[in-house]
N, C-alpha and C positions, 0 to 999 in steps of 0.2 A: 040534952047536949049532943052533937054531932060531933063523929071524930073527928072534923077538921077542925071543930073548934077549940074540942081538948087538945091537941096539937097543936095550935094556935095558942094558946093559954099562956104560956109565959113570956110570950114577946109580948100578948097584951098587958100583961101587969106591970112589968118591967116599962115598957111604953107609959101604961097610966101613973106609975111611980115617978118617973121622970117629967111629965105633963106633956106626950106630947100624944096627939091625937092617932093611935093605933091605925085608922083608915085611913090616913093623912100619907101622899107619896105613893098610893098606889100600894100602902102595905110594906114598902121595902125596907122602913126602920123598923119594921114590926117584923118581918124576917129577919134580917141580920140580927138582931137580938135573939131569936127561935135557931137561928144557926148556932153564934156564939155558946146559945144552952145547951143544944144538944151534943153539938161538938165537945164538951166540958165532960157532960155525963158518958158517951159511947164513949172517950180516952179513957178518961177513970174506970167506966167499967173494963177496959180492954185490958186497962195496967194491973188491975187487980187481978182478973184470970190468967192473963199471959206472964204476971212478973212474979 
């Protein structure tokens, strides 16, 4: 597995949970979904250190 893919890895399951084609759109529901997660995790972890 290549890091881009583990990095990629929960916009695509999320993507295939949903049905919709990960490659599909040039990828961009498959990032926006990889934003939304990540974004989730780096506040959480940030609120847990900083609060």
């Amino acid at each position: 597995m290549k890091i881009a893919d583990a990095l990629l890895w929960p916009g695509t399951k999320i993507c295939e949970w949903f049905g919709v084609d990960p490659k599909g759109d040039a990828g961009l529901i498959r990032s926006m979904f990889n934003m939304i997660f990540y974004l989730t995790v780096i506040l959480g972890v940030l609120w847990i250190i900083l609060g």
